[in-house]
Every structure is written in C-alpha cells, then in structure tokens.
C-alpha positions in Angstrom: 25.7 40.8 -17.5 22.2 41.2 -17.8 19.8 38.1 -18.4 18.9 36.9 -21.6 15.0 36.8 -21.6 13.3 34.6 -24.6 10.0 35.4 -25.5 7.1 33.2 -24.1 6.0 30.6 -26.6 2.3 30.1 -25.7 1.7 26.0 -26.2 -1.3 26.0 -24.2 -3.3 25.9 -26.7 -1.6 22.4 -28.4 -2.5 19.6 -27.6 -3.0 15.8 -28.5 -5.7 13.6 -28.3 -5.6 10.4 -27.0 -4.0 8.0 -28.9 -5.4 4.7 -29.7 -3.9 1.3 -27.9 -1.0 -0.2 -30.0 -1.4 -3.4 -28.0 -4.0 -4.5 -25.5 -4.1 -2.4 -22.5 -3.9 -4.4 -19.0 -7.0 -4.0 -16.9 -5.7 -4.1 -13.9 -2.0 -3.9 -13.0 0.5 -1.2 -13.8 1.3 0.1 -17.1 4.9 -0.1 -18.6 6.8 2.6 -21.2 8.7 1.5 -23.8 11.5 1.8 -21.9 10.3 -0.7 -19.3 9.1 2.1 -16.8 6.6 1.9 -14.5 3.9 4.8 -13.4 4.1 5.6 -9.9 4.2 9.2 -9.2 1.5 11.7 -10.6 2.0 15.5 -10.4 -0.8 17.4 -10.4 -0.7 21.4 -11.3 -3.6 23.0 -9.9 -2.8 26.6 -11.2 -0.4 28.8 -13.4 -0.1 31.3 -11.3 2.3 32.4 -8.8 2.8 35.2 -6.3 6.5 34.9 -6.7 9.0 35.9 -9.7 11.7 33.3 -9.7 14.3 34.5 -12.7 14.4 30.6 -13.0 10.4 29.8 -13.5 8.9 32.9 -14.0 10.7 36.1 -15.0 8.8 39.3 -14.3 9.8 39.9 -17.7 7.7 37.8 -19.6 5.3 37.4 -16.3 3.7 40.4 -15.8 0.5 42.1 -15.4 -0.8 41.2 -19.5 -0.1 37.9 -19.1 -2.7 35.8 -19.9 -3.4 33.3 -17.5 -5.8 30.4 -17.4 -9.3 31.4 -17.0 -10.7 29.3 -14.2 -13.6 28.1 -16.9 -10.7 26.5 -18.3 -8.9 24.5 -15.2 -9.8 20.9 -14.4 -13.0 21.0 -11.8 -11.8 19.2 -8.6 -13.7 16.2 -9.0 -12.5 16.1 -12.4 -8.5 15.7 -11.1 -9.7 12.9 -8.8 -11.4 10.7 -11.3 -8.4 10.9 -13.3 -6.1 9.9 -10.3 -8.6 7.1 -9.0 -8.0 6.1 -12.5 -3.9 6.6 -12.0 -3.9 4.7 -8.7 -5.9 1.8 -9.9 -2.5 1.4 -12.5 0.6 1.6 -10.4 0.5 5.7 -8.7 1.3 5.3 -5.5 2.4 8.9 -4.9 0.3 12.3 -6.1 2.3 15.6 -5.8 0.2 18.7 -5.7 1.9 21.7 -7.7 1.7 24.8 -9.6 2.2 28.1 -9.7 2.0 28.1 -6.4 -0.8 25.5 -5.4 -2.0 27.2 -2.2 -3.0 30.1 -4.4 -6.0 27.5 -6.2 -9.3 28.4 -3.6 -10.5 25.6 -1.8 -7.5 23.4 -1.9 -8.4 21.3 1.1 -11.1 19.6 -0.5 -9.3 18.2 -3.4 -6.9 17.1 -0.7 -9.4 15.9 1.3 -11.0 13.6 -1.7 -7.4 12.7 -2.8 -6.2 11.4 0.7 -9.4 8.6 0.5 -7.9 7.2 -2.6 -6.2 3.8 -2.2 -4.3 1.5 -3.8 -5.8 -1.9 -5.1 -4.0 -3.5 -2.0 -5.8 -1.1 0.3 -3.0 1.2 0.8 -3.2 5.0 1.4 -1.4 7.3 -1.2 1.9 9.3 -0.5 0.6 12.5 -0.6 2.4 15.7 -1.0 2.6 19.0 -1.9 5.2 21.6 -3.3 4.6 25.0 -2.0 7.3 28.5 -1.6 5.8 28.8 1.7 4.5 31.8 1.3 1.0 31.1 2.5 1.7 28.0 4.5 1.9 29.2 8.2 -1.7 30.1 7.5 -3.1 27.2 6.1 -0.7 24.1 7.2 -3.4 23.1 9.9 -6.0 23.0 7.1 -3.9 21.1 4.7 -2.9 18.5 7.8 -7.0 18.2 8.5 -7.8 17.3 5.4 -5.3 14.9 5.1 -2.0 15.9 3.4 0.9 14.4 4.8 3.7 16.2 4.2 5.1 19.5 2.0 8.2 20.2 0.1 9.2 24.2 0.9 11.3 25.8 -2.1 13.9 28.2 -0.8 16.9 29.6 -2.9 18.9 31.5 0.0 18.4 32.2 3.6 20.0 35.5 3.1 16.8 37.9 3.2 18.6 40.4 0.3 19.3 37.6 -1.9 16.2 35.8 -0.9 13.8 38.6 -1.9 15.9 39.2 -5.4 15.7 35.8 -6.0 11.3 36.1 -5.7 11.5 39.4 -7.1 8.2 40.7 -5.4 10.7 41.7 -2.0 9.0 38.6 0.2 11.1 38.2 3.3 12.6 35.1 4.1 11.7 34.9 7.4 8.0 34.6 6.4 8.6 31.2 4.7 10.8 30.1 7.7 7.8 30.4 9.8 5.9 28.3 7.2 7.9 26.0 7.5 8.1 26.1 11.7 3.9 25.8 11.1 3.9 22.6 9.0 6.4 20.8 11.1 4.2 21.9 14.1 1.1 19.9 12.6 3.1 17.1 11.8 3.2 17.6 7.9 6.3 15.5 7.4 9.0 14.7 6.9 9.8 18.1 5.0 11.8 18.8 2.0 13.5 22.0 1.2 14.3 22.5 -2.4 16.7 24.9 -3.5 17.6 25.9 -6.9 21.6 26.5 -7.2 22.0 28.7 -10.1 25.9 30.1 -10.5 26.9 33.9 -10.2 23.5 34.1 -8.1 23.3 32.3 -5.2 25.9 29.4 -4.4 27.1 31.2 -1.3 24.0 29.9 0.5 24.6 26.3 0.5 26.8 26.8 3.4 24.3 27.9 5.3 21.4 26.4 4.4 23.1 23.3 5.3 24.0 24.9 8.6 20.1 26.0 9.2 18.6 22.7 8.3 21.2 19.7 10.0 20.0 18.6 12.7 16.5 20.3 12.3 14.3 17.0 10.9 14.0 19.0 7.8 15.8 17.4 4.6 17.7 19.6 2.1 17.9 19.2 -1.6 19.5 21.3 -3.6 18.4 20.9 -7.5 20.8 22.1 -10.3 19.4 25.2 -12.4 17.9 23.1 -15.0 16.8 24.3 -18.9 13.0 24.0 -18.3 10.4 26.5 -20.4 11.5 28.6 -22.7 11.7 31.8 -20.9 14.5 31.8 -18.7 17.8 32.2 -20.5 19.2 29.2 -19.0 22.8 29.1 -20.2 25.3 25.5 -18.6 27.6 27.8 -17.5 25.5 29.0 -14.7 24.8 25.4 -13.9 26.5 24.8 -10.7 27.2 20.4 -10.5 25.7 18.9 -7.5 29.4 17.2 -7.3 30.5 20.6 -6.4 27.9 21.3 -3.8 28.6 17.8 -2.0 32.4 18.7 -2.1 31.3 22.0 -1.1 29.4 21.0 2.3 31.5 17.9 2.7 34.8 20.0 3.8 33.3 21.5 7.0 30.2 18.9 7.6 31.2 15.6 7.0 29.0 12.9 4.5 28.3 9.7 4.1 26.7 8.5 0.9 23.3 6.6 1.7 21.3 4.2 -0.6 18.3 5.9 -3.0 14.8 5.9 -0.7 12.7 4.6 -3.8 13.1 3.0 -7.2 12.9 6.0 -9.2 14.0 8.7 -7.1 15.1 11.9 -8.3 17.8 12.7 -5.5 20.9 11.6 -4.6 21.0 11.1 -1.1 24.0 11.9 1.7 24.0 11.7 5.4 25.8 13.4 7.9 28.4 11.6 9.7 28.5 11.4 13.3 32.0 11.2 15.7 32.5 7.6 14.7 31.9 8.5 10.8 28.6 6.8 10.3 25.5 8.4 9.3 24.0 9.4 12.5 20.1 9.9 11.5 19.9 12.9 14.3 21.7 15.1 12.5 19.6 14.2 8.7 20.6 14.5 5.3 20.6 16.6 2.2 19.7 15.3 -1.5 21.3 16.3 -4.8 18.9 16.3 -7.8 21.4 16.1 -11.1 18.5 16.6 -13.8 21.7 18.0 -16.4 25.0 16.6 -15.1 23.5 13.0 -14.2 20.6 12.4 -15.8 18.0 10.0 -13.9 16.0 9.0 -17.3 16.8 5.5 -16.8 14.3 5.0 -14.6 11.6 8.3 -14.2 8.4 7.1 -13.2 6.4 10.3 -13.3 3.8 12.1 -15.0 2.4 15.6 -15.0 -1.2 16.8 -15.0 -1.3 20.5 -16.0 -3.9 23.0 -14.7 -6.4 22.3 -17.6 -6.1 18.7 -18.2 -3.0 18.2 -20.3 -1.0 14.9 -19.5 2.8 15.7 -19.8 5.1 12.5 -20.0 8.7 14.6 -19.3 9.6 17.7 -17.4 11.0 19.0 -20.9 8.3 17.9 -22.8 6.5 20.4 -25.6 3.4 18.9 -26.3 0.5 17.0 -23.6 -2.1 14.9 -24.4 -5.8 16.7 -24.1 -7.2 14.8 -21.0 -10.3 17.2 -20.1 -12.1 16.5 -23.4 -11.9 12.8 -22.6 -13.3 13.5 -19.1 -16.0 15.6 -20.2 -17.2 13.3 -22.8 -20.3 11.6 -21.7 -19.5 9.2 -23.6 -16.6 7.8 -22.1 -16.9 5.8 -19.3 -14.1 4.7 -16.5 -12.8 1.6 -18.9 -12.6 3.8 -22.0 -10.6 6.5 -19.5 -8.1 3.7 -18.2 -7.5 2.8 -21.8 -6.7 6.0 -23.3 -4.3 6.9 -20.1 -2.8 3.7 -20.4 -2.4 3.9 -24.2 -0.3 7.2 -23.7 1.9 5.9 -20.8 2.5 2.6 -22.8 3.7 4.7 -26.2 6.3 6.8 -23.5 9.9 7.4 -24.7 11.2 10.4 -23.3 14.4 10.7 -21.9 15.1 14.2 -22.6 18.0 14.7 -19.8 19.9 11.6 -20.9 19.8 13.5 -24.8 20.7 16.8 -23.8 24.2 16.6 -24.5 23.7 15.3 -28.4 21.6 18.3 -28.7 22.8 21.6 -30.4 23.0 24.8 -28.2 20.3 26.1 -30.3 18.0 23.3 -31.1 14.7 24.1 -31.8 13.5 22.2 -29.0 14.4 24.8 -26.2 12.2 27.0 -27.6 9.1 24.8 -27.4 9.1 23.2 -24.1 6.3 23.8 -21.9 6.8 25.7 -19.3 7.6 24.6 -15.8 5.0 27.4 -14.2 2.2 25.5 -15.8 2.9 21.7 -15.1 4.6 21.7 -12.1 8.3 21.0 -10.9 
C-alpha cells in the first residue's frame, strides 16, 4: 500500500518571543520546569538540509527540488550558537548535541566545534560533546571533527542490507560508504559510537538480526528507535510501529541479554547487555539500547532542548511552536544577564510531555498536523 504523504505545514515562520519571568530567575544554578526537570542536554540544528530522503524525516515527496530551505542569511552565525550555549552551560547543560539535516553538510563545522569544545561547566568540567550524522560524509571529515575537539558521533543506519539501505535514503547511497564512516571515526578515537536505527514495520525489521550480528562485539553500541509521529509529513500510522519489546525478544532468542541500569538521569534508551557463558553481562561483547518514545514514554524525566537552525528554542521533540531566540541575540540591547533570564524564563514555564499524552489524543487531532518538523530541529 502506497504511503500516505501530508502536505508540509511551513511553521518556520511562527514563533514566540521570550516570555517574561513568572518568578525570579536563579543567577546561577540550574533551572527547573514545572515538572521538576532539570536542563542538561542542548541539541543544536545547524541546518535543514539533508542529502538523504528518509520516508521517515524527509520524504522526497514533500522534499524536493522547490522546497524552500533556509537562506543562510537566516541561520544562527556560529558565534551566535555559542553565546547561547555558554549561556546554557552556565545553567545545568552538560551535554550539546550537534544535529540537522545532516550537520556535516553546514561549511566550516569544525570551528563551531572547536569554540564549543572550550566551553565548561561552572565546576570547570568539559562538555559531552556529540554529534548525530548518517555517515555519509564522515570518513572524510572524522579527523577534522576529532582535531577540533568533538568526542564522539552517533551514525544513523536503518538496514545493512545495501537494497533496503539505499530505499530507505532514497538518493541510492550505498551502505558500505557509511560503514567506512564509521571504521574512520572509531579510527580517530571519536567514541564511544552509537548507531541509531529507525524500526519502522512492513519496511525494515528483518535487519535487527543482523545489525545486532554486525555491531556485538565491535565497541560500537546499537540503538534501535521505534518509528515515532514526528513532523507532519510522514504518514506515520501505530501500526507500522514496531515495540522495542518485540525487538529485545527478537534479538534475545539467538543472542542472549541482560538488562543493565540507565547510563544517566534522563536517558532516552533502555539499555541491554549481552550475556557471556556464565550469563552476566560481559562488556567485550557491548550492548544495544531501545528508545520507546510511543510505547514507553520517557516524559517523566526529559531534560532536553532543541536549538533550530535559525534560532528557534524548541522545549519537545513534538513541539509546534519555538521561542524566537536570534532576535534576542541580535538585540544590542540585551546583554548576557537579560539573555540568561529570558532562556531561563522559557525553561521554567516548560510542561511538555507530549509522548506520555499521546494515547488521550484522537487519531486526528489537530496537533499532528502542526508539529515542527524533525528535519529542522534535530532528532
């Protein structure tokens, strides 16, 4: 059955301001949501665009050659994204993702890694810094990245299969291309690494197998992320959700697991280790993650943000409307305090919890056709 395609509801162009503080805004120290939650992990988009056609992110459909994509007028200078983060860090971020599109597409990259990795944390303390990439370009520029001083990547591939892989990107890239990606970062040291791969039902579950086959053993940790309902432009439908309960069972009846506890408070994956002879988790042979964004929702405690391409601050993966950051910024007016109070304003007003909702929400609620799209602020 062919795809259902829904047209692209531009929201670029909405946006709020800045709200006012409803209660005084800590000067130091990390800021709290309503919900309790603390800021610690800032992903930042540093383009729209992609070289790849994922049915899941960005049909070719909707995606083609009129789209109209960010001018680069319009995108966040790169001293621009660091202020914000020094700002970030200074309040609780102690991890900065780097995202897109496809980040390595943004010219120059390296020096806005390179002015990121010398932020630190109020007790001195280097930032976790990352990036999420499809690997297309990294074999190229993995030294670079390393040099500058990113410190590790997260690759995402949807099938090791070259045929599937290559529908799945729907621009024919060959698989083996990103597998020697990801054979360059390991050999600069960019790790650990994380493989993401999207299981979406009727398309591609016949390569968790071996995916899991590829990757034990290798030093290279595999997630596998349920097909979520992010954007509006994919026709994601539940019953092409595939439960990350199924894909444990799945690899758990030839490659034995053992549960192991979460790596961070607020961590999006489930994590499982494979068991050794004596039925222990033998760290040799690794681990793969589950991320359950629609069967299990992990609202309770998110601690993340997203920075889109242009300076829009997005407090949920689903969310439909940001907060306008780059007119702040590029007021002379406002100085670092007035910055740290706006940001600190929005983060302290937080309630999303879109995941934990979805269930209450009817199949055609008005709010699937208004979220954001993931292409422009990041996974």
């Amino acid at each position: 059955m062919a795809e259902r395609v829904i047209p692209l509801v531009d929201l670029r162009s909405k946006a709020l301001s800045a709200p006012r503080p409803i209660q005084a805004i800590p000067t130091s120290g990390p800021w709290l949501d309503r919900l309790g939650r603390p800021l610690r992990d800032l992903r930042i988009s540093v383009t729209d665009r992609c070289n790849f056609r994922c049915s899941y992110c960005m049909p070719k459909e909707v995606f083609d050659q009129g789209h109209p994509y960010l001018p680069h007028s319009a995108l966040l200078r790169f001293e621009e994204i660091t202020r914000l983060a020094k700002v970030f860090v200074a309040h609780g971020v102690r991890k900065i993702r780097l995202t897109g599109g496809e980040p390595l597409l943004r010219k120059d990259l390296e020096q806005l890694v390179e002015q990121l990795a010398a932020l630190r944390t109020p007790d001195g303390q280097p930032l976790d810094l990352t990036l999420t990439t499809n690997g297309s370009l990294l074999a190229r520029k993995a030294r670079a990245l390393k040099d500058a001083g990113l410190q590790r990547v997260t690759v995402s591939l949807d099938a090791l299969d070259d045929a599937i892989f290559r529908r799945m990107n729907d621009v024919d890239f060959p698989v083996r291309a990103v597998l020697d990606g990801l054979e360059a970062a390991q050999a600069v040291g960019l790790g650990p690494i994380k493989v993401n791969m999207v299981v979406k039902r009727g398309t591609n579950e016949q390569e968790i197998l071996p995916l899991a086959r590829h990757f034990r053993g290798s030093g290279v940790t595999l997630r596998f992320i349920e097909y979520m309902d992010v954007g509006a432009t994919n026709g994601w439908r539940m019953d092409q959700v595939l439960p990350s309960a199924e894909v444990v069972e799945r690899i758990g009846r030839e490659l034995a697991l053992v549960p192991l506890q979460a790596s961070a408070p607020g961590e999006t994956a489930e994590r499982w280790g494979y068991a050794g002879a004596d039925g222990l988790h033998d760290p040799a042979l690794g681990e793969i993650g589950v991320i359950s964004s629609v069967t299990q929702a992990f609202c309770g405690d998110c601690n993340r943000a997203r920075l889109s391409t242009e300076g829009r601050l997005y407090l949920c993966l689903f969310a439909s409307q940001g907060y306008d950051l780059r007119a702040l910024l590029r007021d002379e007016a406002a100085d670092e305090a007035q910055i740290a109070s706006a940001l600190g304003a929005i983060w302290q007003g937080r309630t999303d919890r879109y995941s934990e909702l979805r269930a209450l929400l009817p199949a055609d609620s008005a709010a699937a056709g208004k979220r954001i799209e993931m292409s422009y602020i990041g996974g």
